[in-house]
SEBA-186707 format. One line per field, with one value per residue (C-alpha): residue number from 1; x, y, z. Coordinates in pm, whole numbers, plus 50000, padded with zeros to 5 digits. Layout:
<nodes>
n <- (NUM, ...)
c1 <- (X, ...)
c2 <- (Y, ...)
c3 <- (Z, ...)
</nodes>
This chain:
<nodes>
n <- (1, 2, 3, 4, 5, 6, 7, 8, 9, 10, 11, 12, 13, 14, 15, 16, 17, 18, 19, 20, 21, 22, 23, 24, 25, 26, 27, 28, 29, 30, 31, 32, 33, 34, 35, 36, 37, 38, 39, 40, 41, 42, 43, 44, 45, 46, 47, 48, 49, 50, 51, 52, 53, 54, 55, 56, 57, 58, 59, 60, 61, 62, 63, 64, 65, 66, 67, 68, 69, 70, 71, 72, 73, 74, 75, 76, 77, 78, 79, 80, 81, 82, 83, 84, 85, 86, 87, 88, 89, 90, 91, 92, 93, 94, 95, 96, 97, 98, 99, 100, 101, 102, 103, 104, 105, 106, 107, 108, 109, 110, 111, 112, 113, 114, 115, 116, 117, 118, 119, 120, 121, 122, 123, 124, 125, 126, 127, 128, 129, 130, 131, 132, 133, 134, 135, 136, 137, 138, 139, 140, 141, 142, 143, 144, 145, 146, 147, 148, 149, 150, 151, 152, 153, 154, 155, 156, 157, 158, 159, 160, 161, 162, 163, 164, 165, 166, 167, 168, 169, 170, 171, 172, 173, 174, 175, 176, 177, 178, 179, 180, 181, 182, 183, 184, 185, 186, 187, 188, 189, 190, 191, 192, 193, 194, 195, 196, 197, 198, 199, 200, 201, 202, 203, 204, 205, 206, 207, 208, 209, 210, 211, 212, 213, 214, 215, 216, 217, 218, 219, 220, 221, 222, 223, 224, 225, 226, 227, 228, 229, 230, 231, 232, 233, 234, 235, 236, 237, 238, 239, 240, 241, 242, 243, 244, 245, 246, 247, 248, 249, 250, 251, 252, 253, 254, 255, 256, 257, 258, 259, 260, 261, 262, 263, 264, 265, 266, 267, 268, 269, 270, 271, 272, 273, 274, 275, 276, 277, 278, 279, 280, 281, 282, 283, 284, 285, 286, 287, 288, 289, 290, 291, 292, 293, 294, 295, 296, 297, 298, 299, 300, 301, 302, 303, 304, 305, 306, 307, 308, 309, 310, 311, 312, 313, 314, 315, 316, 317, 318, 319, 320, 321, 322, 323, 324, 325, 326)
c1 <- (50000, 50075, 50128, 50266, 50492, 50412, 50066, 50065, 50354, 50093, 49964, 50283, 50102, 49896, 50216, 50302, 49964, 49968, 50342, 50256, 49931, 49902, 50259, 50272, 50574, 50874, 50816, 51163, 51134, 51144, 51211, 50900, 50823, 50734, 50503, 50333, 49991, 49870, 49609, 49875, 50000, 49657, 49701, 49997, 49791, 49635, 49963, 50096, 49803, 49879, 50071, 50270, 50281, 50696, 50543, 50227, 50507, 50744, 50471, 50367, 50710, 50757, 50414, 50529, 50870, 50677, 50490, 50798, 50959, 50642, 50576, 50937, 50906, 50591, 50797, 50602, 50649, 50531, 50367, 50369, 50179, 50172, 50444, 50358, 50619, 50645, 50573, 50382, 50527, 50741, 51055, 51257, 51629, 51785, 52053, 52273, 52547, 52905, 53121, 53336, 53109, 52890, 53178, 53065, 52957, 52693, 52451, 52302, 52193, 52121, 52272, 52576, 52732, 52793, 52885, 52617, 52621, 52611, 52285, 52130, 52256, 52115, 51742, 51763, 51831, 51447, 51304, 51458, 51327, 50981, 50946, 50877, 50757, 50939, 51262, 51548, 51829, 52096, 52280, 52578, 52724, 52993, 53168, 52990, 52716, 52726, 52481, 52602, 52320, 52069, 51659, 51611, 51416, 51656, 51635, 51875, 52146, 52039, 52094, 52453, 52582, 52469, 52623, 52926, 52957, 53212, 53299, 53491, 53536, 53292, 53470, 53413, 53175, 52826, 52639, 52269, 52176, 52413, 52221, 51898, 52000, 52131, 51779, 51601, 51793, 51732, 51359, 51238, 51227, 50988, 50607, 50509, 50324, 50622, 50920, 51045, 51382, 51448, 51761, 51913, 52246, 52371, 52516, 52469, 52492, 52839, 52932, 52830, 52693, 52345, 52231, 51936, 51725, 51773, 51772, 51414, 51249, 51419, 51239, 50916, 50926, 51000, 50739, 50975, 50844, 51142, 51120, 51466, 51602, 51862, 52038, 52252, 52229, 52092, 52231, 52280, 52339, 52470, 52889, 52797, 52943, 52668, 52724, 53104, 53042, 52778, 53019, 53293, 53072, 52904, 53276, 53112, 52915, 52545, 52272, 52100, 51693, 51573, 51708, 51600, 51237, 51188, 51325, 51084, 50792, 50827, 50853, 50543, 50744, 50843, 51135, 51229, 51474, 51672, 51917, 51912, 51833, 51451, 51360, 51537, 51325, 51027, 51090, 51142, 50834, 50624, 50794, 50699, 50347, 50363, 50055, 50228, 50107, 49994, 50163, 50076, 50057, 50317, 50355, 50600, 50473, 50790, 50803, 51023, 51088, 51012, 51097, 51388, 51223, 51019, 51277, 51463, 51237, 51157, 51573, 51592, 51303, 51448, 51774, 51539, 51383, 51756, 51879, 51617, 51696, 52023)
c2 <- (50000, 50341, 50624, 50981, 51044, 51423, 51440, 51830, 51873, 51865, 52190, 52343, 52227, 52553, 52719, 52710, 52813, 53123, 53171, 53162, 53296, 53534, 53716, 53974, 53893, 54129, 54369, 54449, 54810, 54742, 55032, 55182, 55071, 55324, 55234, 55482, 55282, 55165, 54946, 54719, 54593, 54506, 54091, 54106, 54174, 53857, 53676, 53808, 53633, 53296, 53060, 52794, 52389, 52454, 52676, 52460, 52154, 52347, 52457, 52117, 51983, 52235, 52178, 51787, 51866, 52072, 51752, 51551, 51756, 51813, 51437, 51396, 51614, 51392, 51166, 50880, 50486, 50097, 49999, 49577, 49392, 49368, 49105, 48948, 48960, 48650, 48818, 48566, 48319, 48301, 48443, 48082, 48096, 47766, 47759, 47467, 47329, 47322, 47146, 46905, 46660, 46725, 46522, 46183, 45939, 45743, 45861, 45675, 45802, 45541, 45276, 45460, 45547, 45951, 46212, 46404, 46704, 46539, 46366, 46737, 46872, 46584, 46623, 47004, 47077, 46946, 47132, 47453, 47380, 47308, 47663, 47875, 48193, 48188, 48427, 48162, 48217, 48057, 48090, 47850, 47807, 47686, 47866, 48188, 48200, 48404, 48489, 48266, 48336, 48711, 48611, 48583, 48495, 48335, 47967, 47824, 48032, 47940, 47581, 47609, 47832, 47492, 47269, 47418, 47522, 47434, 47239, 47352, 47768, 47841, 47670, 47363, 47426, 47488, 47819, 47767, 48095, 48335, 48153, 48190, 48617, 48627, 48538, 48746, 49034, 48921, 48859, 49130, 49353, 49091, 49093, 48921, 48607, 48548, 48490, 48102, 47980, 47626, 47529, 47172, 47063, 46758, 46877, 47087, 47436, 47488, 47890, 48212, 48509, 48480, 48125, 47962, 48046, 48457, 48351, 48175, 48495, 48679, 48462, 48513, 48906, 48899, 48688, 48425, 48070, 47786, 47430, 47222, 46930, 46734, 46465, 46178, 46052, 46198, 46341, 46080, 46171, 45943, 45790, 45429, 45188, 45225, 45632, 45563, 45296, 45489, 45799, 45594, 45463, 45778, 45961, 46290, 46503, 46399, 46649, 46830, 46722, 46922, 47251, 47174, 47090, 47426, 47634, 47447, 47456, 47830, 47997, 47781, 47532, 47169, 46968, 46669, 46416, 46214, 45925, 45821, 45997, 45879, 46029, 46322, 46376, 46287, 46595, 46812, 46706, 46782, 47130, 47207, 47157, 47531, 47744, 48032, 48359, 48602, 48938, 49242, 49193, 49327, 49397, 49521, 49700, 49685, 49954, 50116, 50490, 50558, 50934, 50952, 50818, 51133, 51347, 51136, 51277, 51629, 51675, 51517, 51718, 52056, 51988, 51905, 52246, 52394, 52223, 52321, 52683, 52689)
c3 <- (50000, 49899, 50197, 50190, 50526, 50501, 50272, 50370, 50129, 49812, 49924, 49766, 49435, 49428, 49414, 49037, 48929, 49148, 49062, 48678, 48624, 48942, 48972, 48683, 48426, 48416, 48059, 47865, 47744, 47338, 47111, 46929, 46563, 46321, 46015, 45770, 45822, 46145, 45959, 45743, 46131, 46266, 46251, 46486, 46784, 46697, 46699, 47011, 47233, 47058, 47240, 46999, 47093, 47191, 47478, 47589, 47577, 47781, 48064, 48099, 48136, 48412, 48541, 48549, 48705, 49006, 49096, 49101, 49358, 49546, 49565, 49684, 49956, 50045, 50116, 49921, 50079, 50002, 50332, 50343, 50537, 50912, 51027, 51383, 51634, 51852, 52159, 52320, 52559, 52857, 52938, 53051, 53177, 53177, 53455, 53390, 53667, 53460, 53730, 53753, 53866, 53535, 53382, 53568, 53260, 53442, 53163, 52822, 52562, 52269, 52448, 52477, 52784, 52808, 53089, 53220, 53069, 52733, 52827, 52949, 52626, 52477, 52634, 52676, 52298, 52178, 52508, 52354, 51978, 52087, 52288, 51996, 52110, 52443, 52517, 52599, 52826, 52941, 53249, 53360, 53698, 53948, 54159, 54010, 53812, 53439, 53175, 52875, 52677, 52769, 52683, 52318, 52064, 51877, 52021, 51738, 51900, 52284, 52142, 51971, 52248, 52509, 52262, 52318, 52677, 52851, 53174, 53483, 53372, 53605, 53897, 54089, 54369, 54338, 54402, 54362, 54592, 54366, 54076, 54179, 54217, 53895, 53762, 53918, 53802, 53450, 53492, 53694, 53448, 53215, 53263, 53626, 53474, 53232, 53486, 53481, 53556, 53525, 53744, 53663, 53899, 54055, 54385, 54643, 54732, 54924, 54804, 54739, 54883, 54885, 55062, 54934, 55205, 55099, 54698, 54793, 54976, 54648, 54427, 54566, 54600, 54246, 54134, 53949, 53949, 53951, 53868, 54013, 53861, 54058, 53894, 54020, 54378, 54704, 54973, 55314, 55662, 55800, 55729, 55678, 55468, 55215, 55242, 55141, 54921, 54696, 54688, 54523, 54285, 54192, 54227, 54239, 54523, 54601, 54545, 54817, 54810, 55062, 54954, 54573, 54714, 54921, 54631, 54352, 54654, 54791, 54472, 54288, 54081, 54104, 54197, 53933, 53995, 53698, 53765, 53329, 53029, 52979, 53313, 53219, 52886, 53088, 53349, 53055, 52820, 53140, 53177, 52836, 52861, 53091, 52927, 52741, 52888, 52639, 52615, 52409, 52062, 51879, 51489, 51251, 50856, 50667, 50426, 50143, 50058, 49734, 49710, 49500, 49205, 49182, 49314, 49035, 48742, 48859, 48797, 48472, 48339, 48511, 48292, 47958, 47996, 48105, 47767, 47532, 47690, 47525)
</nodes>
């Protein structure tokens, strides 16, 4: 569709008329012609109020050439068609534990035997796909926790950026409270309905600043809802030989239940636990079935400025008339 930025701009059309028609014309003084009979001369006055084709051509030219630059200035554009924004959705950060332990291949996936992360890369990368409409994140943690990936739209890059993230550069503890803070700051400025975090680790918070007790009442002031999934083995009192026995053969820390539980309960989620890969896609495919809430529709019209192909003409036909001048 055809629009006009500034339509006001074709009021500058009533110029030309009122510049030719309306402002008198400049007379050269011509020297006086003396004739013995008046009478002989008397067709000329005739003549002199007939205008030949070469000037009607020329006026229209101009006439043309006016319209050109006055549609210009218009500023004439192709308006497309509105393009819906995906706007709808929630705004999910994944927060994935990159520690050492994450390296523990007690994990399957096809009948082959893979480290843990590979098997959350594995699950999480189909999770991502089928969240169309969503803003992604992606937050990993140790030690420290870091934005890998800010909420986007763009879910293929959410899922290349996991492929490849690292273990160990975040350190080798676990800080689920200094996680659970980082969230919030990247949600609370995201509609209230909208705020999800998703927090996957297999130990058990032993660093940070915040503890998990502060990142809970955090949480809930902010309105984010979390859903906790621990993977690997629980967390045991008790130093019996079953305690030490299960440690060796798990060779990594044991995650903490209880603390995963409060933080899933308190802030409205749920906590998941996943000891193999099918369990894992099962805690997932139930995640994804969360009701995307609506936000306000957003649109984009593409359009196209057009002006310089009047702007274009009005010049070429302002140097015909200049040529024809000479």
């Amino acid at each position: 569709m055809l629009e006009f930025k500034w339509p006001w701009a074709f009021l500058l059309l009533i110029a030309f008329p009122v510049i030719r028609f309306v402002v008198p014309r400049s007379h050269q003084n011509q020297s006086s012609l003396y004739v013995p009979e008046v009478n002989d001369f008397r067709f000329t006055q005739a003549i002199a109020f007939r205008i030949s084709p070469q000037e009607i051509l020329k006026l229209l030219v101009l006439m043309l050439a006016w319209l050109g630059l006055v549609t210009a200035l218009a500023r004439p554009q192709l308006i497309g068609e509105p393009v819906a924004l995906p706007t709808t959705g929630r705004d999910i950060l994944l927060a994935v534990d990159i520690s050492q332990s994450m390296q523990i291949d007690d994990m399957f996936v096809e009948q082959r035997r893979v480290t843990r992360i590979d098997a959350l890369k594995y699950v999480v990368e189909p999770f991502i796909e089928s969240r169309y409409g969503d803003r992604i994140g992606l937050i990993l943690f140790g030690s420290k926790p870091y934005t890998y990936v800010p909420l986007t739209f763009d879910i293929e890059t959410v899922n290349l950026m996991l492929q490849d993230a690292p273990i160990g550069i975040a350190g080798g503890q676990t800080a689920i409270g200094d996680t659970i803070g980082l969230a919030v700051k990247l949600l609370i400025e995201r509609p209230v309905d909208h705020r999800l975090l998703v927090l996957m680790t297999d130990g058990s918070h032993n660093i940070g600043t915040l503890d998990p007790e502060q990142a809970i009442r955090l949480a809930k002031d902010a309105n984010v809802r979390i859903h906790t999934i621990g993977l690997g083995t629980e967390e045991i009192g008790d130093d019996s030989t079953a305690t030490i026995f299960r440690r060796f053969r798990q060779r990594g820390p044991m995650m903490d239940t209880k603390t995963l539980t409060s933080i899933a309960e308190n802030t409205g989620g749920r906590f998941f636990t996943a000891n193999d890969t099918e369990t894992l896609k099962e805690i997932y495919a139930e995640i994804s079935k969360l009701e995307p809430q609506v936000q306000e529709p957003e649109s984009l019209r593409p359009y196209r400025s057009l002006f310089h192909w009047p702007l274009l003409c009005a010049l070429l036909l302002f140097l015909g008339l200049w040529w024809t001048r000479k």
